[in-house]
Every structure is written in C-alpha cells, then in structure tokens.
FIKE-325285 format. One record per residue (C-alpha): residue in three letters; y, z, x. Coordinates in steps of 0.25 Angstrom, whole numbers, padded with zeros to 4 digits, always signed. Layout:
N
alaYZX
...
% end
This chain:
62
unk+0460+0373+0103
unk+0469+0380+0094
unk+0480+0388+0101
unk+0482+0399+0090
unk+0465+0402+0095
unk+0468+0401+0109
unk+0479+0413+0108
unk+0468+0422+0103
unk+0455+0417+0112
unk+0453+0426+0124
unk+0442+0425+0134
unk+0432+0435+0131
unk+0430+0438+0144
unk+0443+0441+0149
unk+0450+0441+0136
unk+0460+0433+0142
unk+0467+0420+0139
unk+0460+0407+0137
unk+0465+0393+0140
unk+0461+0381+0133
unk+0456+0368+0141
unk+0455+0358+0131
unk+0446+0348+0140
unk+0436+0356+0141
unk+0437+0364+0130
unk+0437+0379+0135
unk+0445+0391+0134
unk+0447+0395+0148
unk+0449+0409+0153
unk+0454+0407+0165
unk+0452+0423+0168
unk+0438+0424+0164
unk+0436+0409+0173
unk+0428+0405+0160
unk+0430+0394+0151
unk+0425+0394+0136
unk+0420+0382+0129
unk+0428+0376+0114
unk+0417+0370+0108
unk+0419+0363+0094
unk+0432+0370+0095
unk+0427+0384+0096
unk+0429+0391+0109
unk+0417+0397+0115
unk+0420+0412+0120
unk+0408+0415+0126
unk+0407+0418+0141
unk+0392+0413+0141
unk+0401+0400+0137
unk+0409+0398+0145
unk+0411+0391+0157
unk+0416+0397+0172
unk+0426+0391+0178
unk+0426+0387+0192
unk+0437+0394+0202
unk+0445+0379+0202
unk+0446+0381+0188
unk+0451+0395+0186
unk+0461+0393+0196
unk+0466+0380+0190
unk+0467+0387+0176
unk+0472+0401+0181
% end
C-alpha cells in the first residue's frame, strides 16, 4: 500500500484515520471498529464491505 495514498484515505464513516494491516490486507479504522478489504491493490471503502471487528481487536488496535 502506498503511503502517500494512505495520508489521504479516511474512513467514510468516521472520517478518521485508517491503518494498514498488511496480513490481511485491510485498512482498519480503529473508531469506526471496521476494517475494509485491499483487493488487487485497490482498497474497498465500503461499509457493506467491510468487516466488524471483535472487541478483542479494537482494544489491541486502539
């Protein structure tokens, strides 16, 4: 994932900050406790995408 994209990415819920996980390749948006799929190297900004995060792992990101 490019950095330069990831200074301009926000969570379009929350239009907060998002965090790249590279194993699983997500954007996470530890506010929203949602994190969007990078397929094919295109980040999927969708909420209907993307997947909840359980409590363990909002705290571990937070």
């Amino acid at each position: 994932m490019d950095p330069k994209l990831l200074e301009i990415l926000v969570c379009p819920v929350t239009k907060g900050p998002l965090r790249y996980d590279r194993q699983r390749q997500e954007l996470v948006s530890v506010s929203a406790g949602l994190a969007y799929p990078v397929r094919d190297a295109i980040p999927i900004l969708l909420e209907s995408e993307a997947r909840r995060l359980d409590d363990d792992e909002r705290e571990a990101r937070g």
